[in-house]
Every structure is written in structure tokens, then in C-alpha cells.
C-alpha positions as CSV (number, residue, x, y, z in Angstrom):
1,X,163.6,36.3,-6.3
2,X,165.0,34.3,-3.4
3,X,163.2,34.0,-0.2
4,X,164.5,33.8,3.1
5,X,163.5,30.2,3.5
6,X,164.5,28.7,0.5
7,X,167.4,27.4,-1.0
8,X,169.6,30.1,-3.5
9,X,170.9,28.3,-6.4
10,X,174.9,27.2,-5.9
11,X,177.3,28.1,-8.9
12,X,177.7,30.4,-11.5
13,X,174.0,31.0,-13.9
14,X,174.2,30.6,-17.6
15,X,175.0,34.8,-18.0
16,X,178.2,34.4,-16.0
17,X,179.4,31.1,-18.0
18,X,178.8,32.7,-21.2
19,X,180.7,35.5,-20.7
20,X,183.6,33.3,-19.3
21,X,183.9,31.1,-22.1
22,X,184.2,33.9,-25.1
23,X,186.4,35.4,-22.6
24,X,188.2,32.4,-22.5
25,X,188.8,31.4,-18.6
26,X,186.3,28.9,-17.5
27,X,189.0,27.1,-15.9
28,X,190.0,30.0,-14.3
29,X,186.3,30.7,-13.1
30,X,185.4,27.4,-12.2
31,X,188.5,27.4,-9.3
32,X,186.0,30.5,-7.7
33,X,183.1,28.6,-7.6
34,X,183.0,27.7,-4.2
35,X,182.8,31.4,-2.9
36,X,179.1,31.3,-4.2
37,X,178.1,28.8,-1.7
38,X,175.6,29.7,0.9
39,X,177.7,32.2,3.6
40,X,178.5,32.2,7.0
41,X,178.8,36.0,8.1
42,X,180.0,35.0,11.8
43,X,183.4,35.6,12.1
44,X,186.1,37.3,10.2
45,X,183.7,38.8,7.7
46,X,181.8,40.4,10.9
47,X,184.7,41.8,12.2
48,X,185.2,43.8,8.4
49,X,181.7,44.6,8.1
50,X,181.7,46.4,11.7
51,X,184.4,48.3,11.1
52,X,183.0,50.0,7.3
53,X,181.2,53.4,7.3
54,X,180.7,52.9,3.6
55,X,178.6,50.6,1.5
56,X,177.1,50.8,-1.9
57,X,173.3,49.0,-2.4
58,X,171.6,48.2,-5.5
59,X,168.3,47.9,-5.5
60,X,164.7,48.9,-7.2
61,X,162.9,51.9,-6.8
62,X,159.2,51.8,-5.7
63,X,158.1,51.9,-9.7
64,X,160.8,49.3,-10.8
65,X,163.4,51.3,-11.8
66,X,167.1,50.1,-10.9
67,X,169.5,52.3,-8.7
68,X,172.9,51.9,-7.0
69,X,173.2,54.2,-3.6
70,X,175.4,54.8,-0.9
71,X,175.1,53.9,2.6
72,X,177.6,55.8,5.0
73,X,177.6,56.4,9.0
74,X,180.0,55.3,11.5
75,X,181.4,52.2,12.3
76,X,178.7,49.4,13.2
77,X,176.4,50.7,10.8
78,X,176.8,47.4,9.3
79,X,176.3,44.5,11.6
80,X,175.8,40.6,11.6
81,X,173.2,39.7,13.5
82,X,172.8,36.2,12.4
83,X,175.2,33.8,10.1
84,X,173.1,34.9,7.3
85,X,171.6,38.3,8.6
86,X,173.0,41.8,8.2
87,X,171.1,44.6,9.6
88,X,172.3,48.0,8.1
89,X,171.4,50.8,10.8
90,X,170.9,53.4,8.0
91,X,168.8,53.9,4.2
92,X,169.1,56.0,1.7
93,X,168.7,59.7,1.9
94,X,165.6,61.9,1.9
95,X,166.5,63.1,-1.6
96,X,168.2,59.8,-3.2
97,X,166.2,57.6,-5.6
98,X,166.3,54.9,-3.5
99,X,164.8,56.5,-0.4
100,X,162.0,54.4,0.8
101,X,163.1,51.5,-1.2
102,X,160.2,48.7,-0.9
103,X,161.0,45.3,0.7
104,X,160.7,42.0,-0.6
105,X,163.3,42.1,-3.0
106,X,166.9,41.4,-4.1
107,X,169.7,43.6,-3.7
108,X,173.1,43.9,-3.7
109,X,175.5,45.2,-1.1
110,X,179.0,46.0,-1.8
111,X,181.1,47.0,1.5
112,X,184.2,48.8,1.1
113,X,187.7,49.9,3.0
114,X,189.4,52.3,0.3
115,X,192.3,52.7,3.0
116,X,193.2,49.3,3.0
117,X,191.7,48.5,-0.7
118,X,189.2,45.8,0.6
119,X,185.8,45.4,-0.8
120,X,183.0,42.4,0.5
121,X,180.0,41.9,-1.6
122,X,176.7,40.8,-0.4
123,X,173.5,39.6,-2.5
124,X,170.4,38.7,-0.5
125,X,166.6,39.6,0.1
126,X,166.1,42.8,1.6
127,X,163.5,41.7,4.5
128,X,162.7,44.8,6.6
129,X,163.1,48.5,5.9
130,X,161.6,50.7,8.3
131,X,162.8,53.9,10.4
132,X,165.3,51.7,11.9
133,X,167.2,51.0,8.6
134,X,167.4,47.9,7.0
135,X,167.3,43.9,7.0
136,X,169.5,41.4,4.9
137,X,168.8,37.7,4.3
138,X,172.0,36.7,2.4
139,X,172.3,34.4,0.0
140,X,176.1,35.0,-1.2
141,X,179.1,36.7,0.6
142,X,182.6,37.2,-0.9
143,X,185.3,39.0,-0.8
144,X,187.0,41.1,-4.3
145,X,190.6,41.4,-4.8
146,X,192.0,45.0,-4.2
147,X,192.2,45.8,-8.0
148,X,191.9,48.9,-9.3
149,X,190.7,50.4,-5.7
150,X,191.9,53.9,-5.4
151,X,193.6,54.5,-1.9
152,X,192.0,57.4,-0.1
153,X,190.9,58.2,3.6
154,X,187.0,59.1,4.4
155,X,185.8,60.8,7.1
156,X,182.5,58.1,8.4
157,X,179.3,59.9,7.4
158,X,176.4,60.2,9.7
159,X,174.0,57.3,10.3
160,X,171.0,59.4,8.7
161,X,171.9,61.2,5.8
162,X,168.9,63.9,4.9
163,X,169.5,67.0,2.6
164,X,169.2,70.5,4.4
165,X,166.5,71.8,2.8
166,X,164.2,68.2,2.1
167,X,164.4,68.6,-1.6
168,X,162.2,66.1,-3.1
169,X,163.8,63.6,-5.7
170,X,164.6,65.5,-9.1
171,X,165.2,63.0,-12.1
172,X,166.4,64.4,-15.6
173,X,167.0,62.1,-18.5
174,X,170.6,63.7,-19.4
175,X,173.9,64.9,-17.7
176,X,174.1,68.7,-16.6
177,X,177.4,70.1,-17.3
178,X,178.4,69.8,-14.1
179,X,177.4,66.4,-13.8
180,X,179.2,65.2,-17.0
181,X,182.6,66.8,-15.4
182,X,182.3,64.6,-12.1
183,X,182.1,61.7,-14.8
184,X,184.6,62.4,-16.7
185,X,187.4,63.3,-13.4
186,X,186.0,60.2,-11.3
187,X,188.1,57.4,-10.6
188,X,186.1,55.5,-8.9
189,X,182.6,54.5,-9.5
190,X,179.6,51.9,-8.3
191,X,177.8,49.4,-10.6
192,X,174.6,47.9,-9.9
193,X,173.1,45.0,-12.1
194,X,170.6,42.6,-11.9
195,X,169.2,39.0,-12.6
196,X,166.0,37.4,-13.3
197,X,166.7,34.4,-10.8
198,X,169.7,35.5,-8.8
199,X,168.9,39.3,-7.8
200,X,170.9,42.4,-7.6
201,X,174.5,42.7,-7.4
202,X,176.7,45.8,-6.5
203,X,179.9,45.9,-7.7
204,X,182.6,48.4,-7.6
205,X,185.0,50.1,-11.0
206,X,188.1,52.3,-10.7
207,X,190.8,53.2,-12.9
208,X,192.9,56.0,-13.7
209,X,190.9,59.8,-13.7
210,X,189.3,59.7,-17.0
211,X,188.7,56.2,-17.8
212,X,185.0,56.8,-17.6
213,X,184.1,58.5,-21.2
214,X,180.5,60.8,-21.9
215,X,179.7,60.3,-25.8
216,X,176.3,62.4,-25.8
217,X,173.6,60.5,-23.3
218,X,175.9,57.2,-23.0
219,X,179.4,56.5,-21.4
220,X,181.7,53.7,-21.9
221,X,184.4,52.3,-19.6
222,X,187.2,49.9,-20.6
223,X,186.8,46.6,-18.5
224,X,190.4,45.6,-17.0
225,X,191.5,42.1,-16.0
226,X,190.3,40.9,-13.1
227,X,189.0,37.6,-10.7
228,X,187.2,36.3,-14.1
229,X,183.7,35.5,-12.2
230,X,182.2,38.5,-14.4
231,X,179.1,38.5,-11.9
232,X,178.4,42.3,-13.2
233,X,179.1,41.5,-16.9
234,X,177.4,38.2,-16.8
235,X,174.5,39.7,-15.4
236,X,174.1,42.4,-18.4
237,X,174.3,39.1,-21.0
238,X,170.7,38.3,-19.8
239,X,169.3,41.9,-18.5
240,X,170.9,45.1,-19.7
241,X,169.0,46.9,-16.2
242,X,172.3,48.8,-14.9
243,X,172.8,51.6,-12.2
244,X,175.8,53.6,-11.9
245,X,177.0,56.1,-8.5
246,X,179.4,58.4,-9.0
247,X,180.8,60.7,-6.1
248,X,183.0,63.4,-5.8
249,X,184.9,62.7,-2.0
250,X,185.6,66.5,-1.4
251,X,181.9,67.8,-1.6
252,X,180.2,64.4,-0.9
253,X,177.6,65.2,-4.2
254,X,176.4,62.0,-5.8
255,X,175.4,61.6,-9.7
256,X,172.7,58.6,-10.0
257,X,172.7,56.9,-13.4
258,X,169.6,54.0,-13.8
259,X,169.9,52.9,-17.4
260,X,170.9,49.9,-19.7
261,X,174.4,48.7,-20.7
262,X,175.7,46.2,-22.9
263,X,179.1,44.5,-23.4
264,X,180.9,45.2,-26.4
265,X,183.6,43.1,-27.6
266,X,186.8,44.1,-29.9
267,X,189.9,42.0,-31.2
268,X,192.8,42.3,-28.3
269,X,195.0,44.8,-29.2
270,X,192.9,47.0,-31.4
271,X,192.3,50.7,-30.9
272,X,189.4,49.9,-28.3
273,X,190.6,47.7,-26.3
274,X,192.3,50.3,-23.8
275,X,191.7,47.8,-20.8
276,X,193.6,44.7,-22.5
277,X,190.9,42.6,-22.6
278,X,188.8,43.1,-26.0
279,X,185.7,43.9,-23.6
280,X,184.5,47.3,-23.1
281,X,180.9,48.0,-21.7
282,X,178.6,51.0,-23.0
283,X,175.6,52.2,-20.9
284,X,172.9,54.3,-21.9
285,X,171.2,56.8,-19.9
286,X,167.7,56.8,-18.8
287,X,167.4,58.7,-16.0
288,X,169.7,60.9,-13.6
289,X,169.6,62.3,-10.1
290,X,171.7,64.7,-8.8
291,X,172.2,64.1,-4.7
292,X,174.4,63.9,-1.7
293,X,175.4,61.5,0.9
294,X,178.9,60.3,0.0
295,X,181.5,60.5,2.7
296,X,184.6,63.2,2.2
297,X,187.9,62.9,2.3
298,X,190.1,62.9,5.5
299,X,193.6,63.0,6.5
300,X,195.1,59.4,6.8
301,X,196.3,58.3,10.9
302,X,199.7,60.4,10.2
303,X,198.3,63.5,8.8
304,X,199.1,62.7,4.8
305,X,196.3,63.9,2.3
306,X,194.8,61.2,0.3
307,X,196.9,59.6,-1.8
308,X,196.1,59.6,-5.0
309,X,198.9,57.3,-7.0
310,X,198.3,53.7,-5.6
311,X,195.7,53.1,-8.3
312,X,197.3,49.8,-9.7
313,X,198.1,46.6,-7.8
């Protein structure tokens, strides 16, 4: 893992590379390179991160296991203390696998603005975690192109998030019913993955309701074009780890996913290649919890409901 006083590795690792080359855009890649380079947070980035009440963190549970939670509460829950320091002034919930998360390790950070279809990821060393919430030293800082973001309003969520009745953490190793439907309408989702050298990374997946399929104890999503880093994919072709977070926006219920995934390629144009690409990734369940935390919907500044259409770019 990287330390807070060494020196992260510049460029994209031999996962990322590989992936980019059978996919056939190196070049394409290698114009991105530079947003991997050690961050200043100072500035314009500050000024976004201020302003989110939403974030998604991927991270390790206290017996190793991989999980991708949210972070919600109002705006400054997020805030840049130093040009490589975030502090996050909240955790994860009472009843969410990653409450109590340990310190000391990677993670992954993805901030996000659904509104204005904006999305910043992070990847550091988590430093502190205490009753105050939680430290970043970070290594990388980037913004994402609004792809595939699904244009809705959320109400901010409260700085602690704890569940009513303090309900311990209840794993299961398949979907519930109910929990397979949330799946299947989402069309939105988190993805957390993870490296040997480089740490965690928290990335974000939309497309249209339904892209998200449940075959037994797996699911499979089409992967669409996008900025051809592949930091998510390139980190599952050298450790299948993966943690998926799906939440329904009227409720606020979570699903947790920890599991493996893999990346399955098919000819372009054949009858699995829905996304246009060839790629498609499969992940296997291992363990679910069921949870809360997610911020609801809200009316947009003029009163509309959330819009549901602007899916595409």
C-alpha cells in the first residue's frame, strides 16, 4: 500500500495497459496519463468537493473482505484540508459493512453531482478514522466525464447515518427477492476494485434501467465506451476482489455486493456485445448486506421531479 510519506507510482500499472491494448486504444490512453500524477486538491477541485453530499468509498472490512459504501451529509462533509488531504466529516453507518473500517489502508473515493453529471475520483491511504469521521492522504485525483450519469436531484443526507433500531450487520451469501428487483430496476450503481500496489478505486456505472442482469448468484453488465483509462477493469485483470452498491433514491435502502468479477470479451457486434465494445464484465456473489444510508430524491431548484431521460451524453 502507499504510505503517506512515500512516493505513489506515476502512470498507468501493467493491469490497466493490458486491458488497453486488446481493447485497442493505448494511444488513446496514453494522452490521459498525466491525470495520474500526484494531485493538488487546492483550488477548483476544493471548491467541487465542498459543495457534494454524496460520495461512494471502497475500502476493506475489518476481516479483509472488499466493500463499496456511501458517504452522504450536507455540503462540507467533504473538505481539503491540505493539497493532498481530504477529511470526510462522516463514516459508514452503524449497520453497513464498512462501519468501523480499520485505518492504514487504501481506498477509493468517488465524489459525485448527479444534477450537474460530475463525478471526481480519489485514491489514497485512509490515515485516521475515529468518531470524527475520516482522513485521506491522496495519491491520485481526477475528474470522469459525465457518461452514462443519470440526472436526478438528492436531498443531502445527514452527517451520521445510524439505523433506527441499531441492527447489527446481517450478511447473506445470495439476493432476496426484493433485493434482486432493486438490481434489476437500478440505473445507476457503484464499483469498487482493488490493486496489489496501487489500492482501491471507486468507480461509478449507469445505463438504461435494466442494464444490470441477475443470472442465479452472479450479474453481468455490458461495459459502454468510455475515457479508455479502464482503472476499474484494469484492476480486475490482476485481482478479481470487486464490491458493488446499489440504491434505490426513493427509500434510500442500499444492497452491498463484496464478490469477484471478471472481464469477458466477445467479437464486436455479436449477440453479447450490447454495450458496443466486445467487453462485458460478470461478477459473482459472495456476500450481501442489505442497509440504508443513500440520499432520496428531491425536487430540482424549479420544482420538476427527477428527470429520468438524460441518461446518454
Amino acid at each position: 500500500m502507499n504510505r503517506s510519506n512515500e512516493t505513489p507510482p506515476v502512470g498507468f500499472h501493467p493491469g490497466e495497459l493490458a486491458v488497453q491494448r486488446r481493447a485497442g486504444v493505448r494511444a488513446e490512453a496514453a494522452r490521459l496519463s498525466g491525470m495520474l500524477r500526484p494531485p493538488d486538491l487546492r483550488g477548483g477541485a476544493a471548491g467541487f468537493l465542498a459543495e457534494r453530499t454524496l460520495a461512494a468509498i471502497a475500502a476493506r472490512d475489518d476481516s479483509g473482505r472488499l466493500w463499496i459504501s456511501p458517504l452522504t451529509g450536507p455540503p462540507g462533509v467533504l473538505d481539503v484540508i491540505a493539497a493532498s488531504t481530504l477529511r470526510v466529516r462522516t463514516s459508514p453507518a452503524a449497520a453497513d459493512p464498512l462501519h468501523g473500517l480499520p485505518p492504514g489502508q487504501p481506498v477509493g473515493l468517488l465524489a459525485i453531482d448527479f444534477a450537474a453529471r460530475r463525478r471526481f475520483r480519489i485514491n489514497g491511504t485512509l490515515t485516521t478514522a475515529d468518531e470524527d469521521g475520516l482522513v485521506l492522504h491522496v495519491d491520485q485525483a481526477y475528474g470522469n466525464c459525465p457518461q452514462y450519469i443519470q440526472r436526478r436531484h438528492v436531498r443531502p443526507g445527514p452527517a451520521v447515518v445510524e439505523d433506527a433500531d441499531g441492527s447489527p450487520v446481517r450478511y447473506a451469501t445470495s439476493l432476496a427477492s426484493d433485493q434482486a428487483r432493486l438490481v434489476r430496476a437500478a440505473d445507476t450503481f457503484f464499483l469498487g476494485t482493488t490493486h496489489p500496489e496501487r489500492g482501491r478505486d471507486a468507480s461509478h456505472r449507469g445505463g438504461p434501467p435494466g442494464f444490470v442482469r441477475v443470472e442465479g448468484d452472479s450479474l453481468w453488465w455490458p461495459d459502454y465506451p468510455g475515457n479508455n483509462m479502464f482503472n476499474s477493469l484494469g484492476n480486475l485483470a490482476v485481482d478479481s476482489a470487486a464490491a458493488l452498491l446499489f440504491a434505490d433514491f426513493a427509500t434510500g435502502h442500499t444492497v452491498h455486493l463484496s464478490g469477484t468479477a471478471v472481464l469477458e470479451w466477445s467479437p464486436g457486434g455479436s449477440d453479447n456485445d450490447e454495450g458496443g465494445t466486445g467487453r462485458r464484465v460478470r461478477f459473482h456473489i459472495g456476500s450481501v448486506v442489505d442497509g440504508s444510508g443513500a440520499p432520496r430524491h428531491a425536487p430540482d431548484p424549479v420544482g420538476r421531479p427527477p428527470d429520468r431521460k438524460d441518461l446518454w451524453p
